[in-house]
PyMOL Python script that loads the backbone (N, CA, C, O; Angstrom):
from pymol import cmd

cmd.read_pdbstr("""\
ATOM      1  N   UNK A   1     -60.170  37.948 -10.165  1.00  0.00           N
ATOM      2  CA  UNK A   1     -58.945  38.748 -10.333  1.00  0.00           C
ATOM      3  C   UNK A   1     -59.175  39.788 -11.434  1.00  0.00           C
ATOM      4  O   UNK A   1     -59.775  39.440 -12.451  1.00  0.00           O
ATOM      5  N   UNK A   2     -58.629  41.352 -11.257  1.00  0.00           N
ATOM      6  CA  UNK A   2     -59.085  42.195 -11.614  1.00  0.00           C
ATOM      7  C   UNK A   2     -58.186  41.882 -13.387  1.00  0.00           C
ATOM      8  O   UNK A   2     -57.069  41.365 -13.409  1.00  0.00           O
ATOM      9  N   UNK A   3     -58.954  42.318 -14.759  1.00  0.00           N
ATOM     10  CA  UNK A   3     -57.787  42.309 -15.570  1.00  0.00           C
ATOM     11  C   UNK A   3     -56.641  43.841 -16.000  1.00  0.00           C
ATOM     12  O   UNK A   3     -57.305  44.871 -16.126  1.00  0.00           O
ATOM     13  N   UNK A   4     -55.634  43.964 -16.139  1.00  0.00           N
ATOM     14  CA  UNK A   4     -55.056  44.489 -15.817  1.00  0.00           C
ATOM     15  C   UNK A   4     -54.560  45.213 -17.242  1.00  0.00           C
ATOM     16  O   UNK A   4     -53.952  44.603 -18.122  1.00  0.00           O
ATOM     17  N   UNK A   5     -54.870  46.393 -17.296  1.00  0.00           N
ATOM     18  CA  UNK A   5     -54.762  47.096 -19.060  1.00  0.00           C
ATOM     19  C   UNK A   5     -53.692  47.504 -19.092  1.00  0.00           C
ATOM     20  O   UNK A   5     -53.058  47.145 -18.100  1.00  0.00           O
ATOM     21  N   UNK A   6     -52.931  48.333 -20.023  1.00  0.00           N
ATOM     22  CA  UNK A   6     -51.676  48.961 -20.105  1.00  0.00           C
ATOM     23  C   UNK A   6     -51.144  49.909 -19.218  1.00  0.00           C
ATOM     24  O   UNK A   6     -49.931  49.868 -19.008  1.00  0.00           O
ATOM     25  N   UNK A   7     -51.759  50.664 -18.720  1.00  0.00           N
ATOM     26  CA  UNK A   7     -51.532  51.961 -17.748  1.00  0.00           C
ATOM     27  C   UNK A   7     -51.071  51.328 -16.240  1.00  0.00           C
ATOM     28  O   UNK A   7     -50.198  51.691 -15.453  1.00  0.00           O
ATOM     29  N   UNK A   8     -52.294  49.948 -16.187  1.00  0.00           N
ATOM     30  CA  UNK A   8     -51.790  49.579 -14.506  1.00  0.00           C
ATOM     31  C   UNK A   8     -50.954  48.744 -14.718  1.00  0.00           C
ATOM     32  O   UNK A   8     -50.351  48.286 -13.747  1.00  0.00           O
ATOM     33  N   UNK A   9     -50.653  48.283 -16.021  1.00  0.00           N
ATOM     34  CA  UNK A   9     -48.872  47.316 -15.739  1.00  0.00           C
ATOM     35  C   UNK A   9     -48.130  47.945 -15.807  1.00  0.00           C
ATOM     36  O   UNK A   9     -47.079  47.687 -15.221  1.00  0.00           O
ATOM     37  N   UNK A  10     -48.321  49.504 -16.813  1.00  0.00           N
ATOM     38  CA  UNK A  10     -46.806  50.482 -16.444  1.00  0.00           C
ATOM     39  C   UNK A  10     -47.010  50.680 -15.204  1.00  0.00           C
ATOM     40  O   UNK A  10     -46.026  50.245 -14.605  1.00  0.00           O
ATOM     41  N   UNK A  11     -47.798  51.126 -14.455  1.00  0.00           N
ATOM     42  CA  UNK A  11     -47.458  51.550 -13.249  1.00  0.00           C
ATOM     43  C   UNK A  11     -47.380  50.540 -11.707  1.00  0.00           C
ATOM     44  O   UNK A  11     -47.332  50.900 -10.531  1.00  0.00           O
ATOM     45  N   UNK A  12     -47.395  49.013 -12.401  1.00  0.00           N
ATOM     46  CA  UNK A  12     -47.130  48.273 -11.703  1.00  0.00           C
ATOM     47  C   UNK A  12     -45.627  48.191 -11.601  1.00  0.00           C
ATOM     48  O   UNK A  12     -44.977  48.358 -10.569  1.00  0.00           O
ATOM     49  N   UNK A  13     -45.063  47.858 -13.036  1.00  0.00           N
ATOM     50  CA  UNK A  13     -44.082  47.782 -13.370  1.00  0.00           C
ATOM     51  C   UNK A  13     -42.423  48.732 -12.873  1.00  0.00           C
ATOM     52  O   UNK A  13     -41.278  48.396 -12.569  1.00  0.00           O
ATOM     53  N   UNK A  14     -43.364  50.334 -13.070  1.00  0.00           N
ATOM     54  CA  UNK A  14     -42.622  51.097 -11.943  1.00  0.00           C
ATOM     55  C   UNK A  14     -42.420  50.919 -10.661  1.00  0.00           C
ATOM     56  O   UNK A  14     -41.299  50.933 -10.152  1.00  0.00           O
ATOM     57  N   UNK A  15     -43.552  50.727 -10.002  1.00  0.00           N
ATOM     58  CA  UNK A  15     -43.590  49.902  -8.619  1.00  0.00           C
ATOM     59  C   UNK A  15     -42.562  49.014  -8.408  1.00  0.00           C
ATOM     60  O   UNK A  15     -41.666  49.500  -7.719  1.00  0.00           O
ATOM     61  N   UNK A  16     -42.383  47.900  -8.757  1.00  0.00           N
ATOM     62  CA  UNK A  16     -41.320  47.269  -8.730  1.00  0.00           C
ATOM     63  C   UNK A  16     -39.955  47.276  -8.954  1.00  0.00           C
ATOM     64  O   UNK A  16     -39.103  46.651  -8.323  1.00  0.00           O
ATOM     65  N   UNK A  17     -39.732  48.354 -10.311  1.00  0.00           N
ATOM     66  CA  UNK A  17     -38.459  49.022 -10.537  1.00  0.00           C
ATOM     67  C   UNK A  17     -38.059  49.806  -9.380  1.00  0.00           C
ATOM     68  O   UNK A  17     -36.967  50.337  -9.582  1.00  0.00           O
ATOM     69  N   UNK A  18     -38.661  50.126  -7.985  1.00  0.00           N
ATOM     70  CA  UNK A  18     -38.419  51.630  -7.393  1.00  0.00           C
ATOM     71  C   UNK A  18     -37.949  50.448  -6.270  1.00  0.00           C
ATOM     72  O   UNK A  18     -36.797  50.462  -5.836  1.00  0.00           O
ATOM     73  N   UNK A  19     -39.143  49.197  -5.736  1.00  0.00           N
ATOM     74  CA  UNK A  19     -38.401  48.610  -4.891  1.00  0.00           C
ATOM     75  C   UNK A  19     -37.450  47.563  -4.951  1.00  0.00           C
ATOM     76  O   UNK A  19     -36.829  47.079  -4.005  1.00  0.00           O
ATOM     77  N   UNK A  20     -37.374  47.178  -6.452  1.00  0.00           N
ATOM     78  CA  UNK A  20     -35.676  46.409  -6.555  1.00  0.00           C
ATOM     79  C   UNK A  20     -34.565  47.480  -6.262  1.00  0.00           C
ATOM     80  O   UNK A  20     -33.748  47.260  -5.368  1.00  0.00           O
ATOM     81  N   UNK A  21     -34.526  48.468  -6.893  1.00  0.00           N
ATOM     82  CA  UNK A  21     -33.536  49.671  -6.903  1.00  0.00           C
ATOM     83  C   UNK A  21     -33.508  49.735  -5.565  1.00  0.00           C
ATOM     84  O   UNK A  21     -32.315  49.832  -5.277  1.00  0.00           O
ATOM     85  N   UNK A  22     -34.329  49.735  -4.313  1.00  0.00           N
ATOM     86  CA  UNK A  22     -34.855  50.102  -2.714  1.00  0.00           C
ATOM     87  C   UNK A  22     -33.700  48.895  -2.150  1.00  0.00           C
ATOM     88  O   UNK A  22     -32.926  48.851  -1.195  1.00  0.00           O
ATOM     89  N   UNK A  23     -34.014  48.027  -3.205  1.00  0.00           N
ATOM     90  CA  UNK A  23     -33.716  46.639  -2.042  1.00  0.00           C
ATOM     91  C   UNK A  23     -32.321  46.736  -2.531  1.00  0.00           C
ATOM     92  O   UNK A  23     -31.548  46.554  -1.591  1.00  0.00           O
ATOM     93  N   UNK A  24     -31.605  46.993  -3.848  1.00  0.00           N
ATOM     94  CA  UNK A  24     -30.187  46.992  -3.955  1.00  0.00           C
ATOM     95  C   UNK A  24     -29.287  47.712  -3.067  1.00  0.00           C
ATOM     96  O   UNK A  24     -28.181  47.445  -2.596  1.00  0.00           O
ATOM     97  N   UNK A  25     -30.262  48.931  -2.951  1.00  0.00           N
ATOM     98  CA  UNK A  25     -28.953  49.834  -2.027  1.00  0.00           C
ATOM     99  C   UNK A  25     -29.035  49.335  -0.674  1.00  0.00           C
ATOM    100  O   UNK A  25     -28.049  49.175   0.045  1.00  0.00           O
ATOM    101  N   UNK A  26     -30.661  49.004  -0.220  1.00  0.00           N
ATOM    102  CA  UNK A  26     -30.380  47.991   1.154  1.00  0.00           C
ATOM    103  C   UNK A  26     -29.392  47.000   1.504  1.00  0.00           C
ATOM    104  O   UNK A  26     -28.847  46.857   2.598  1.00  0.00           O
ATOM    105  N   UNK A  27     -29.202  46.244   0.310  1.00  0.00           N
ATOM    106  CA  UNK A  27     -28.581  44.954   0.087  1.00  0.00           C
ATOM    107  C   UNK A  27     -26.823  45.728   0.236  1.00  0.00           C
ATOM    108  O   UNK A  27     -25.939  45.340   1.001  1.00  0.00           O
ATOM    109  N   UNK A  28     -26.772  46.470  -0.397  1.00  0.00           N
ATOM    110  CA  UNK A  28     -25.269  47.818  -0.558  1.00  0.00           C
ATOM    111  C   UNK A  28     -24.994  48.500   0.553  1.00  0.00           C
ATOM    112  O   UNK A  28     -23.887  49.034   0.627  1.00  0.00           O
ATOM    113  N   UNK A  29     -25.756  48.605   1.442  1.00  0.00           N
ATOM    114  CA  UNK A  29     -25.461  49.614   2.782  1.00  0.00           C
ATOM    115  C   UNK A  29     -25.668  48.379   3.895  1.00  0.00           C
ATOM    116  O   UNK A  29     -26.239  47.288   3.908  1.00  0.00           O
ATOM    117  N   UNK A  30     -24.740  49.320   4.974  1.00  0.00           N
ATOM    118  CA  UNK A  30     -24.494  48.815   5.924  1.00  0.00           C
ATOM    119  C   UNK A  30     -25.856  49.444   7.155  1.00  0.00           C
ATOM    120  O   UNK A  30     -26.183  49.013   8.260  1.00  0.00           O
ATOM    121  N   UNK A  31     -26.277  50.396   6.484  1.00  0.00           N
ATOM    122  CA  UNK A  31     -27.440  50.612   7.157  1.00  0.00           C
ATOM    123  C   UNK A  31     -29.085  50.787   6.320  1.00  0.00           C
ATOM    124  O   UNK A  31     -28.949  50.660   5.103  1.00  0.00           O
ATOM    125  N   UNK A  32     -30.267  50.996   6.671  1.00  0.00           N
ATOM    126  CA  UNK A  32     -31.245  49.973   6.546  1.00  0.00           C
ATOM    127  C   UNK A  32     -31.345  51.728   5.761  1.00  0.00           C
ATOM    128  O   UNK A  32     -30.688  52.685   6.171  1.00  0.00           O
ATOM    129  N   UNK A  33     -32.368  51.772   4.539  1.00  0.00           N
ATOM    130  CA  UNK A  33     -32.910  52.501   4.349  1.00  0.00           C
ATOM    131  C   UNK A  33     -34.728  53.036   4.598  1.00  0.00           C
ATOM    132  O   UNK A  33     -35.545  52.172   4.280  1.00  0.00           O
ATOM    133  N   UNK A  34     -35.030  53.745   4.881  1.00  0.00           N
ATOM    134  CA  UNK A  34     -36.262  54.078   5.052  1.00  0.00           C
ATOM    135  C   UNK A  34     -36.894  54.399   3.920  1.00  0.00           C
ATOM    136  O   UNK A  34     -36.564  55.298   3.147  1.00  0.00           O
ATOM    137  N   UNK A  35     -38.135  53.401   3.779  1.00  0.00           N
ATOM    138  CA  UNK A  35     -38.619  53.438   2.154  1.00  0.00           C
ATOM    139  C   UNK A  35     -39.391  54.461   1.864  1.00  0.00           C
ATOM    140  O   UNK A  35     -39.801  55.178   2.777  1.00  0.00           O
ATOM    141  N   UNK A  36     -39.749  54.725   0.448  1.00  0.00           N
ATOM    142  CA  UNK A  36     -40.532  55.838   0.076  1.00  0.00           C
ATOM    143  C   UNK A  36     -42.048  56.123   0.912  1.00  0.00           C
ATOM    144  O   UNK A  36     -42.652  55.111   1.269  1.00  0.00           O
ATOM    145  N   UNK A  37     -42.549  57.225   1.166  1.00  0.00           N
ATOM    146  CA  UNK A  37     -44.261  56.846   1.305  1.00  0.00           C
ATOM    147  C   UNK A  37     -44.619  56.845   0.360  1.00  0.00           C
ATOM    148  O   UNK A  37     -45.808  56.607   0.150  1.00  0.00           O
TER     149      UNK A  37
END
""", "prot")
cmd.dss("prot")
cmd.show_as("cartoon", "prot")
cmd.util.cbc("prot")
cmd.orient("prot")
């Protein structure tokens, strides 16, 4: 397993902020959203 320095946990970290935020408004709408590319 690769170890993981500061730069790729911020930008892991964003990653995940973009698809909780993705999945709230999914979770909020009555229709499905189409995710980022």
């Amino acid at each position: 397993m690769a170890r993981l320095d500061g730069d790729t946990s911020n930008e892991l970290f964003e990653v995940l902020a973009e698809w909780n935020t993705y999945l709230e408004h999914r979770k909020s709408d009555d229709f499905p959203v189409p995710p980022c590319p």
